[in-house]
KOLTIDO-730217 format. One record per residue: residue in one letter; x, y, z of N, C-alpha, C in turn. Coordinates in steps of 0.001 Angstrom, whole numbers, plus 524288, in hexadecimal, padded with zeros to 5 digits. Example, Ala and Ser with C-alpha at 12.3 -4.5 7.8 and 13.67 -1.06 7.14 Angstrom:
<nodes>
a833867E9C681E788300C7EE6C81E78833907F31C81E78 s832327F73681BA8835667FBDC81BE4832648001E81EBE 
</nodes>
This chain:
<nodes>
x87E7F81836342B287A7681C0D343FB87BC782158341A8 x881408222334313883488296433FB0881DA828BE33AD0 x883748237D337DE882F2823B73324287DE7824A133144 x878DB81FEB332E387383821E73306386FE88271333110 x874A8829FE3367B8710182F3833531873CC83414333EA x879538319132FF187ABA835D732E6F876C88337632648 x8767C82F58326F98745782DBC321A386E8983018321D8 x86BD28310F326498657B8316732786866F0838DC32687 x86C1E83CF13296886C39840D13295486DDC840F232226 x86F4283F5F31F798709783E6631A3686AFC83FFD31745 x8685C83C203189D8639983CAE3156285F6D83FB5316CC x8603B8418631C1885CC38471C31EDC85EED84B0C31A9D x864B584B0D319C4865E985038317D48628E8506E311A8 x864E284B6D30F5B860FC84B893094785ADB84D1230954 x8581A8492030D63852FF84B9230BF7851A184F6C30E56 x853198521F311BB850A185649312D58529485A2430E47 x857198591330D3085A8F85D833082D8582185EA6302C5 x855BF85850301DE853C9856972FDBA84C44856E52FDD4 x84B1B857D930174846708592B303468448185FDA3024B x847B48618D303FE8498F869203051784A5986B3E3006D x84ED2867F12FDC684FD88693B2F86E84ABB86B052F601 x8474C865CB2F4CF841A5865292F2F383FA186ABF2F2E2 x83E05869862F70F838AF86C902FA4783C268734C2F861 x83F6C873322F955843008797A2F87F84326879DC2F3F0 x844A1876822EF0F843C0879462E9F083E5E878532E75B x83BBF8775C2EA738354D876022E7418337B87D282E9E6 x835C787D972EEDC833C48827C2F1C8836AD886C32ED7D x83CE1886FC2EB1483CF288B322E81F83A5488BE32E1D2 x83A568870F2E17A83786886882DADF833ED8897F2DCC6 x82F858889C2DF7D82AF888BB02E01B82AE688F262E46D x82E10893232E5A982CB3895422EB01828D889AAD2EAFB x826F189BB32E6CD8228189DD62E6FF81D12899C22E986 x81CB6895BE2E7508181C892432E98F81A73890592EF56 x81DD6890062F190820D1890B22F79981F58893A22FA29 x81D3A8970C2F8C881E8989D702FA2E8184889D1C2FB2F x8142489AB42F75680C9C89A042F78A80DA18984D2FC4F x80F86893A52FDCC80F5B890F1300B8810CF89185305BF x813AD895C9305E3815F58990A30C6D8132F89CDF30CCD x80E9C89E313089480C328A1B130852807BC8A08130B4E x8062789B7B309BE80206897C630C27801938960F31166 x80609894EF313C58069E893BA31812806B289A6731CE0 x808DA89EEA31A36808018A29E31C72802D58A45931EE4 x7FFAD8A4743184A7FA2B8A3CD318207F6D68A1EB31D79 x7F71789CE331CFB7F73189989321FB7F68389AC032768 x7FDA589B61328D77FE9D89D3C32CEC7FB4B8A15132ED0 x7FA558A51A32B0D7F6E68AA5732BB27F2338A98F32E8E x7F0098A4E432C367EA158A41C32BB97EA758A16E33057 x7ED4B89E7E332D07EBE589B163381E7EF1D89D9433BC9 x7F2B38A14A33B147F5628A39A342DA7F3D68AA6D34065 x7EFEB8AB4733D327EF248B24E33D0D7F5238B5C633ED8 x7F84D8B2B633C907FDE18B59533C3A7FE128B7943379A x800508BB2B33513801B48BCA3330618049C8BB0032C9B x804BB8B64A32D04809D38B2C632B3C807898B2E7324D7 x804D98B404320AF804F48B58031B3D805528BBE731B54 x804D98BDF031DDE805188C5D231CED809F18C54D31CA5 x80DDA8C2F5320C08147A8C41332285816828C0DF31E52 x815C98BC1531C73819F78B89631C57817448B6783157E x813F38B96331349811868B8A830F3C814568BB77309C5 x816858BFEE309E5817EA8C2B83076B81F458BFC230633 x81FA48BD8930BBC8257F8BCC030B4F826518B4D930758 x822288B3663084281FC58ACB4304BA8247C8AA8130169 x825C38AE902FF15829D98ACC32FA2C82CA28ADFA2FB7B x8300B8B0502FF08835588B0B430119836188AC24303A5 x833CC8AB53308008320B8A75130C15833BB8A0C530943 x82EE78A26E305B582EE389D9D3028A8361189CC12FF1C x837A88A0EF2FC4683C8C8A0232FA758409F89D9C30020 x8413C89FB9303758454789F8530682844B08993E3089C x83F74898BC3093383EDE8933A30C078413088DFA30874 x83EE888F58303788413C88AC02FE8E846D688C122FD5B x848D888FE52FD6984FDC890562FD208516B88DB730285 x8500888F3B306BB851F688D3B30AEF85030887AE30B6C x84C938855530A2984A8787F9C309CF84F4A87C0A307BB x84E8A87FEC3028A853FA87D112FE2A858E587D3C2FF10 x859D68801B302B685E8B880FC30441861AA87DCD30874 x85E0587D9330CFB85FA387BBE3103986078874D930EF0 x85C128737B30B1C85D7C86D743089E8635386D8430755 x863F5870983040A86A5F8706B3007486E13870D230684 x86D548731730AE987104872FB30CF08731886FCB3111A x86A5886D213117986E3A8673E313AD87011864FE310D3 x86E4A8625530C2D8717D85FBB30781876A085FCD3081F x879BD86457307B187F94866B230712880B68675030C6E x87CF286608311DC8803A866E83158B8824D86CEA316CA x87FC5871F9314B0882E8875C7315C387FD98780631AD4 x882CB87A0D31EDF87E5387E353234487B248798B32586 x87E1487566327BB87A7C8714D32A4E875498737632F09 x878E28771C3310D875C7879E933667873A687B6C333EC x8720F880BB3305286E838848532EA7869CF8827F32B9D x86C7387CCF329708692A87A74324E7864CD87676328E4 x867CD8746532B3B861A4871DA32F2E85FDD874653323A x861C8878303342285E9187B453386385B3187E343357E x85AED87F8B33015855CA8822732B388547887C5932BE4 x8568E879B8329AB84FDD874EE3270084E02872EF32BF6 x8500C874043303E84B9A87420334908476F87676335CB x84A3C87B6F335EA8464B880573359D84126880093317A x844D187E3432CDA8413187DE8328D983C4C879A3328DD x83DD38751232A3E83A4D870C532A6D835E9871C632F1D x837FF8740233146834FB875A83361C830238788433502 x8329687D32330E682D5C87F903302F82B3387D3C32C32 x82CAB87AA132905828BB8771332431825828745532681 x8277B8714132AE68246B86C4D32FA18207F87138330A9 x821B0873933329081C50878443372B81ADC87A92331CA x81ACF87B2932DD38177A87E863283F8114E876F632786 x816A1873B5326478116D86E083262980F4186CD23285D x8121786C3532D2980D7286A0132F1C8095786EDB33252 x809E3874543323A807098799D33269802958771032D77 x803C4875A03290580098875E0324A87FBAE8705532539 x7FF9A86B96327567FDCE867DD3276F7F8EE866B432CBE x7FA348696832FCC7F6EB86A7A335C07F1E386CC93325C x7F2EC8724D332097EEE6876AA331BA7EC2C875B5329DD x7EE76872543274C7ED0387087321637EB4C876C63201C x7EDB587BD1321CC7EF3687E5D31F817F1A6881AC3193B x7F67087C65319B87F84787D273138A7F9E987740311EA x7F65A8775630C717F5318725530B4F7F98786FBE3085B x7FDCB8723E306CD803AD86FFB304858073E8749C3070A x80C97870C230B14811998763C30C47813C4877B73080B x81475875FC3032C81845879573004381D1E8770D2FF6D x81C76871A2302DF8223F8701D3033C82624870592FFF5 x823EA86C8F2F9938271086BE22F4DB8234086FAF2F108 x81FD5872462F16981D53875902EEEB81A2F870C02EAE7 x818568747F2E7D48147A8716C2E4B3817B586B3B2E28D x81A8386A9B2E41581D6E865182E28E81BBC8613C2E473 x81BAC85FD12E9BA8193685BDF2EDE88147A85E1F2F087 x8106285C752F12A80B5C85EA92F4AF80BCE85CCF2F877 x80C5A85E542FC7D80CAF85A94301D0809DA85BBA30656 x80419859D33080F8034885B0330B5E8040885D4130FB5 x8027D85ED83148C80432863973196D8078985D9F31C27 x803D685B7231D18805108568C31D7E80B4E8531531EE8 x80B7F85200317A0810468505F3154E813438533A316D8 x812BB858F331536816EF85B7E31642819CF85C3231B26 x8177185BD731FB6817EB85C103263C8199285891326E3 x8186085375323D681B3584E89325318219A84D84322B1 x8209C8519C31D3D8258A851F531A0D82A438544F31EF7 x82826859593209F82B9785BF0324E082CCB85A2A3288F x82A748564532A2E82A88853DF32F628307684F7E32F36 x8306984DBA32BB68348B84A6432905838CF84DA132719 x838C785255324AD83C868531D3240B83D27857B932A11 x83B9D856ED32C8283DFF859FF33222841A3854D833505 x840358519F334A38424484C9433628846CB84CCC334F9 x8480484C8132F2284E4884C7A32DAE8503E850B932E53 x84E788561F32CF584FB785BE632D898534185AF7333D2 x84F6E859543377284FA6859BB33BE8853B9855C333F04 x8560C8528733B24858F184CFD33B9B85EE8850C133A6D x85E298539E334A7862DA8567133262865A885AD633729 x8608685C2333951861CD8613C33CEA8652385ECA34221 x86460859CF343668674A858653473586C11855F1346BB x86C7F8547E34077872FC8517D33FF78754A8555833AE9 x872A285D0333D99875B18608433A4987C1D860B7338EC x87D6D85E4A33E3D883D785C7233DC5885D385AE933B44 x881B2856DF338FE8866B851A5336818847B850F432ECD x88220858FE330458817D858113298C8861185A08328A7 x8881E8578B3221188CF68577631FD188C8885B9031B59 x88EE785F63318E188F0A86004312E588EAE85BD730EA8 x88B2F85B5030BA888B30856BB3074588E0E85AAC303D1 x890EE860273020F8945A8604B2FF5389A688635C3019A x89E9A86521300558A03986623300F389F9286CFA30320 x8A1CF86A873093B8A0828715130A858A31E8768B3094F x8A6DE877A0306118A49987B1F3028D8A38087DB02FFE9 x89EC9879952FD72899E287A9F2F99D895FB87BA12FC39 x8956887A9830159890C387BC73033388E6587F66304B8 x88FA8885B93046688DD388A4C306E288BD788BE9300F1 x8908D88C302FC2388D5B88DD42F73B88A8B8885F2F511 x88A73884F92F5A4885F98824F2F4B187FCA882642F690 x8822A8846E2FC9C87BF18842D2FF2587B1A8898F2FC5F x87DFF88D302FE9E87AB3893012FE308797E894732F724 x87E20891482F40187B8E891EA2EECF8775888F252EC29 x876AE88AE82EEC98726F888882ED0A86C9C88BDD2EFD0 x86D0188F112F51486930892532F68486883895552F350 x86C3E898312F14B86BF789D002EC55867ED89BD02E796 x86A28896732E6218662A895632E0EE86128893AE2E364 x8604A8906D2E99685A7088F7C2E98485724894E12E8A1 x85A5D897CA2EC308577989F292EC278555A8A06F2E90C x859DC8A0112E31B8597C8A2962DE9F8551189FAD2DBC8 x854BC89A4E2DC208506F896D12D93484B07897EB2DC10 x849FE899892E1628464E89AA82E3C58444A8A0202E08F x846F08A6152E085846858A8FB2DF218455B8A9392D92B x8473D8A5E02D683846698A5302CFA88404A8A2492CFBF x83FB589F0E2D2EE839BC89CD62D1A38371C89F242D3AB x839218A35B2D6A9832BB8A5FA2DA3E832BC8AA092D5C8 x835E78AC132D430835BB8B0FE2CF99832718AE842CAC8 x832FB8A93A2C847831338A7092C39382E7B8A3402C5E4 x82FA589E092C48882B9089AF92C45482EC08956D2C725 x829898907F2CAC982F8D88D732CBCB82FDD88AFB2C71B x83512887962C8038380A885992C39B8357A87FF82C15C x8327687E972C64E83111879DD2C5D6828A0879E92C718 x8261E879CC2C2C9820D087AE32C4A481CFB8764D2C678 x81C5F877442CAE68190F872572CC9381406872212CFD9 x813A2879A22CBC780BB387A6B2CCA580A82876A82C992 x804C88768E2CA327FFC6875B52C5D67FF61879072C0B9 x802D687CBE2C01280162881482BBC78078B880292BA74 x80A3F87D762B9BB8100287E402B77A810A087C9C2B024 x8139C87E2C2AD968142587DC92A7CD8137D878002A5E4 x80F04879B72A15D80E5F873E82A05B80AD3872D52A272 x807E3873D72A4E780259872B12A9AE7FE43872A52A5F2 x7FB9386E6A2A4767F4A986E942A2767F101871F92A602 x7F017875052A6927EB1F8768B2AA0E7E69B875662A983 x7E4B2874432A3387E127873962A01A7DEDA86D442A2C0 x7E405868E42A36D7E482864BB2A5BC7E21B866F52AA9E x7E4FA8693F2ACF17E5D88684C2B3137E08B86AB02B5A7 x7DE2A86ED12B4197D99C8720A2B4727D54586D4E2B346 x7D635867E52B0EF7D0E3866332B0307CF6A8615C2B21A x7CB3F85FF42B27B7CAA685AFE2B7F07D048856622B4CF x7D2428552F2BA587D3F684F742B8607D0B684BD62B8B7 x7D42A845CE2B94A7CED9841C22B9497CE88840E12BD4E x7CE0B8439B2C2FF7CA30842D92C6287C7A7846FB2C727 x7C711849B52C3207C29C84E3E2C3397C44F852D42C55F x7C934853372C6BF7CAD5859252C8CC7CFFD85A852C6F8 x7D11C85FCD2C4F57D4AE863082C2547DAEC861C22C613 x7DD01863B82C1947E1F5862C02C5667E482867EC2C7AC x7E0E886CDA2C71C7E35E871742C9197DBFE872AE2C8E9 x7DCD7873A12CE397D5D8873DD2CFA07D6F387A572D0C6 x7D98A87CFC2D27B7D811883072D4907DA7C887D02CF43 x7DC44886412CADF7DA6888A2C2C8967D6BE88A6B2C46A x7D5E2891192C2BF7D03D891712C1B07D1C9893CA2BC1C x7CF78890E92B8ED7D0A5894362B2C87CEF3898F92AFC0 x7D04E89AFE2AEDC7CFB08A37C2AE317CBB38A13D2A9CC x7C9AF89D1F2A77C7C4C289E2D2A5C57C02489E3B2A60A x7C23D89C962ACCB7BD4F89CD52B1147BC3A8A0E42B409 x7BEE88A4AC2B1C67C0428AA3F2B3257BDF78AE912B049 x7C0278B32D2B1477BC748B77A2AD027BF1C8B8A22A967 x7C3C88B6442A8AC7C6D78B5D72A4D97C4BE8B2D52A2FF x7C2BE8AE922A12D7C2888A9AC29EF47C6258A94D29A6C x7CA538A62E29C547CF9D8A66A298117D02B89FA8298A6 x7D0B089CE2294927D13589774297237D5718973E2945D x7D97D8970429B1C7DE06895D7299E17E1F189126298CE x7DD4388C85298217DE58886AB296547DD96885F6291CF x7DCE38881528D817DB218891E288CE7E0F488BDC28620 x7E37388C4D281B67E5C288E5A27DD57EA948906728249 x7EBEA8966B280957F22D898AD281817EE2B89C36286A9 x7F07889B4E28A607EF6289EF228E697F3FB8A130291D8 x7F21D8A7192927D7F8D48A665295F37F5498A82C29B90 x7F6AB8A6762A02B7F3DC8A8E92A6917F87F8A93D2A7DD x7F7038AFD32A8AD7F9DA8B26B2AC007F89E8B43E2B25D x7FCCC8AF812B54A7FD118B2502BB497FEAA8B4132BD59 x7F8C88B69F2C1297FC6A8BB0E2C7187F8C98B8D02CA27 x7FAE28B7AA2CFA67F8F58B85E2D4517F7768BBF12D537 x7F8208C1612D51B7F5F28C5C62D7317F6D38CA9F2D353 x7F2EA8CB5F2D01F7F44F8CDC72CB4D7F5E68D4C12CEBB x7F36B8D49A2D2B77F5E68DB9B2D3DA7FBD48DA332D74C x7FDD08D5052D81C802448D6372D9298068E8D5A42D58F x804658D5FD2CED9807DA8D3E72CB2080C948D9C02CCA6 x810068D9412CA068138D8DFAA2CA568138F8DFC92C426 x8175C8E67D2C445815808E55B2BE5381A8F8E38D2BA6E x820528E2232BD42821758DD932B9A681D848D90F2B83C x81C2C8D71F2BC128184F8D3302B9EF814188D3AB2B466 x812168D6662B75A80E608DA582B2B9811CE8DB4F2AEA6 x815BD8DCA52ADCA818458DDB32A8A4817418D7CF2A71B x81A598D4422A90E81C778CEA32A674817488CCDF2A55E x8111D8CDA02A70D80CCB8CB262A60A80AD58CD652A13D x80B748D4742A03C80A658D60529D8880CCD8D55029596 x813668D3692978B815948D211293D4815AC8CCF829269 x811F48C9A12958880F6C8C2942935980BE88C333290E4 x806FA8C6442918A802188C61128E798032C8CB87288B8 x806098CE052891D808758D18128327809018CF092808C x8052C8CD6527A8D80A048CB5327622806C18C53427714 x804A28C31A2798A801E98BD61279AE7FEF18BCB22752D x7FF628B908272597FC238B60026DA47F7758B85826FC5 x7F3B68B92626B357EF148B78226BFF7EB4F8B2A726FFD x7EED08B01426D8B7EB748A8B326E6F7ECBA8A711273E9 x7EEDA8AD52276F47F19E8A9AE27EA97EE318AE2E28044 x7EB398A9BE282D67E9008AE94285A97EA4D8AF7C28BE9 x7E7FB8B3EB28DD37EAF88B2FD293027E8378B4FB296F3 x7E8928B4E929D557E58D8B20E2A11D7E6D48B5282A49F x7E56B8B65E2A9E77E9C98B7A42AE077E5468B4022B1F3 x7E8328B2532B7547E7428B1182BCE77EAD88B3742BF98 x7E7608B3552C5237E9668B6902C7EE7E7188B7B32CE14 x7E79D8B6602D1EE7E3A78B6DD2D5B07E24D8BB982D8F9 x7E2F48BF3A2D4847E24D8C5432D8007DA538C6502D5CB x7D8558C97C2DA5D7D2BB8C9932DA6D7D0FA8CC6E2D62B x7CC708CC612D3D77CAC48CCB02CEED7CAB48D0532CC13 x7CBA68D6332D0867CB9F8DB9A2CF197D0628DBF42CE1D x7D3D78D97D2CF297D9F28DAA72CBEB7D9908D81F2C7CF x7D9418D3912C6E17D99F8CFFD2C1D97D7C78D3E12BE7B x7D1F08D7032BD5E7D1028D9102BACF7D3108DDCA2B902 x7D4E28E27C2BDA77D72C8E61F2BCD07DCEF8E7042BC67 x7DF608E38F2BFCD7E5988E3382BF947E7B48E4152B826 x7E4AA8DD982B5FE7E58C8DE282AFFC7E6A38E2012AD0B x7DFCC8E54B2AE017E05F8E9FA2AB5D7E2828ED7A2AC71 x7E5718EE9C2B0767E8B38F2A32B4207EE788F2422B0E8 x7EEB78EEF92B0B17F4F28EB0E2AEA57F3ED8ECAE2A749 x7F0148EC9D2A4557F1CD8EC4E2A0ED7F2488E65329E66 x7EF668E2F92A1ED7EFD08DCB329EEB7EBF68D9B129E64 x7EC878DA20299907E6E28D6D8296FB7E6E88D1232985B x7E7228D06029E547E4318CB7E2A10B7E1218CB972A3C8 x7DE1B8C5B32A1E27D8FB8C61C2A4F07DD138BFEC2AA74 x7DA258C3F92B06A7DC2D8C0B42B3D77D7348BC2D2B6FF x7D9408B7D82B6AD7D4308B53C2BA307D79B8B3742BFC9 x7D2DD8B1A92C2767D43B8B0652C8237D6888AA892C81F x7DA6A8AA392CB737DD608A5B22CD3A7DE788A6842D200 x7DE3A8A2EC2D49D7DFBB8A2732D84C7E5CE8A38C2DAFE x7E66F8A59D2DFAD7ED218A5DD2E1207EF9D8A0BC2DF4E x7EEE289DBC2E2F17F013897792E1397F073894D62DD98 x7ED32895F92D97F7EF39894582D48E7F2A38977B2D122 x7F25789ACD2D08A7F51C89FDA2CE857FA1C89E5C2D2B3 x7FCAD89DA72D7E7800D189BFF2D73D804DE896692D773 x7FF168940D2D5498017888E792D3D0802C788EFB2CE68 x7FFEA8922B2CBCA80075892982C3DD80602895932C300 x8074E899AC2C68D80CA789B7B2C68780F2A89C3B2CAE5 x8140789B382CBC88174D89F002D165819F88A0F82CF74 x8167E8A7292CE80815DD8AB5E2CE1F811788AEDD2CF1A x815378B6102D133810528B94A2D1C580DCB8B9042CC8B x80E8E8B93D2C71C80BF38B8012C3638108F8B5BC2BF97 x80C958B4EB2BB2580F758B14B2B57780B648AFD42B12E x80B5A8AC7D2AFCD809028AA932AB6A8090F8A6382AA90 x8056D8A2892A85C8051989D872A5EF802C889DDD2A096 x80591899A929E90803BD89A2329791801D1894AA296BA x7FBE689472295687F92C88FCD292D87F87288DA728EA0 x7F7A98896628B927F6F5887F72881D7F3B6883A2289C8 x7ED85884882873F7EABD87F59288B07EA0D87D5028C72 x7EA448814728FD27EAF988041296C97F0D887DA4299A7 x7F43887EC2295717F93C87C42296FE7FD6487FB6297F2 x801578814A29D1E801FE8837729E2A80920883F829C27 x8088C886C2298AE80E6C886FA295488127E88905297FD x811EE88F3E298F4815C0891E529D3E813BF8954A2A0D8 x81716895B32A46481451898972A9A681A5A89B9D2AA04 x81A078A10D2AC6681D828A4DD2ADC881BA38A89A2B208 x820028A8A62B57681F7A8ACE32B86C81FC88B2A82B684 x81E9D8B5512BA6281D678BBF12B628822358BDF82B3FB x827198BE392B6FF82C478BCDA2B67A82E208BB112AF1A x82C328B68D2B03182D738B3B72ABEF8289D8B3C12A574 x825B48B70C2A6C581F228B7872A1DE824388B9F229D1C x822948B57629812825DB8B7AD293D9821108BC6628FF7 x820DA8BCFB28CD881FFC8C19828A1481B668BF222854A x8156A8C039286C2813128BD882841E813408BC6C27CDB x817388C20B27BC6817938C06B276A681B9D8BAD927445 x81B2E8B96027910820E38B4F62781381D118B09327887 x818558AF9227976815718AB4E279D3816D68A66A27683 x8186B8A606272A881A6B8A2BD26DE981E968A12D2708F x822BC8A325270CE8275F89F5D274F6827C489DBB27ABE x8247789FE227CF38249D89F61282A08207C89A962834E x81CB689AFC27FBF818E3895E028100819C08922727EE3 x81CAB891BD279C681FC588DAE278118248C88D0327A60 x8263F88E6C27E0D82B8688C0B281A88287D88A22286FC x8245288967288AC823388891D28B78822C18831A28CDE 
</nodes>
């Protein structure tokens, strides 16, 4: 009997470790789109207990969101290694606890129609997901009672700079993709993307990206599925700053003739028009939606470069190279 449930506490430790792992580095690759998504649920909260829960806790999204996916990832590695048995299940209790009360909150009230779990990787119903938690509270909750008889799987010690250095780099990898771009893209708008394809019925008669709208349906009319296009985005063109504005201003300087170029952006129509000319930048901006605009980048702004409706490179504002370089940057792309 000791043996099969120290073999049953064996494999609690892997999958929940190996579960956490997951779900924690899919959360730092993208913890800007983490961050929509705690944004969403704030949203929410707001709208059904008239608490203030997006005024207070809206501004703070991406902190929130960072700390939760380092600590997600973290606490996996340290059951794995066995380090901080007490500290480490008494969090993924805590933790599962509130993921269970976030799903099935979502799955009751069909509120929010995906948690976020693995981010755009797995879609999982309110559903699935409540049922996902429910199971892993089971073992979580199995680990928490035979906290005793977890062991170090390495030598103890390695285990304080293993755990806490391996926290260091999740941090640092969290902080590098929220600054640029994640490492791994698994929008609808990632490099290499047909839009030209994807924008047009398949064979059962409907597109494979139904909510955005093409700027030549706009007052721009720029069709950006056609030849060299570059679209340039902002979510909120009056909250660009003006580094930004520099790095946008030094992409469109110096561009070929033959690229032409675009902006989206979901700020209301009297900025699109005047912001431009305020700025000094000869773009014309059309309307997009929040939602798509931050599925096309995670970023406050950037750029995408087309060819034939094919989407070559995308950069955060951070990272916009220097349009007279168009010749090497689109051929490395």
């Amino acid at each position: 009997m000791h043996a099969k449930r120290d073999v049953f506490l064996g494999l609690s430790r892997i999958l929940v470790g190996v579960l956490f792992t997951i779900s924690g580095l899919i959360k730092i690759n993208d913890v800007r789109g983490f961050a929509y998504k705690l944004d969403e649920y704030f949203e929410v909260f707001q709208k059904h207990t008239d608490l203030p829960f997006h005024e207070l806790l809206s501004p703070w999204s991406v902190g929130l969101a960072g700390v939760i996916a380092v600590a997600e990832t973290a606490l996996a590695l340290f059951l794995l290694i066995g380090y901080a048995r007490h500290l480490t299940t008494w969090s993924l209790v805590s933790m599962i606890l509130f993921f269970t009360f976030l799903t099935a909150y979502s799955a009751i009230t069909k509120a929010v129609s995906d948690c976020g779990c693995f981010g755009e990787v797995i879609k999982l119903t309110p559903w699935q997901s409540f049922a996902k938690d429910v199971v892993l509270l089971f073992f979580i909750g199995y680990l928490f009672l035979k906290r005793e008889e977890i062991a170090p799987w390495i030598p103890r010690k390695w285990l304080l700079p293993v755990a806490w250095g391996m926290t260091g780099v999740f941090a640092g990898m969290t902080y590098y993709f929220y600054s640029y771009l994640p490492a791994i893209d698994f929008l609808p708008y990632h490099t290499g993307k047909n839009l030209k394809e994807a924008l047009s019925p398949g064979s059962r008669g409907v597109p494979e990206i139904t909510d955005y709208v093409s700027t030549k349906l706009t007052d721009c009319q720029i069709d950006e599925l056609t030849g060299k296009v570059l679209i340039i985005v902002a979510l909120r063109l009056e909250a660009l700053r003006e580094p930004e504005i520099a790095q946008l201003r030094q992409l469109i300087e110096g561009l070929p003739s033959d690229v032409r170029v675009v902006g989206v952006t979901a700020s209301p129509r009297d900025v699109r028009t005047e912001w431009p000319r305020s700025k000094g930048l000869p773009i014309c901006f059309a309307p997009q939606d929040q939602t798509v605009l931050k599925a096309m980048l995670r970023a406050s702004s950037g750029a995408l470069y087309l060819e034939e409706g094919v989407i070559r490179a995308k950069w955060p504002w951070r990272r916009l190279p220097k349009g007279s370089e168009l010749t090497s940057w689109a051929s490395s792309s």
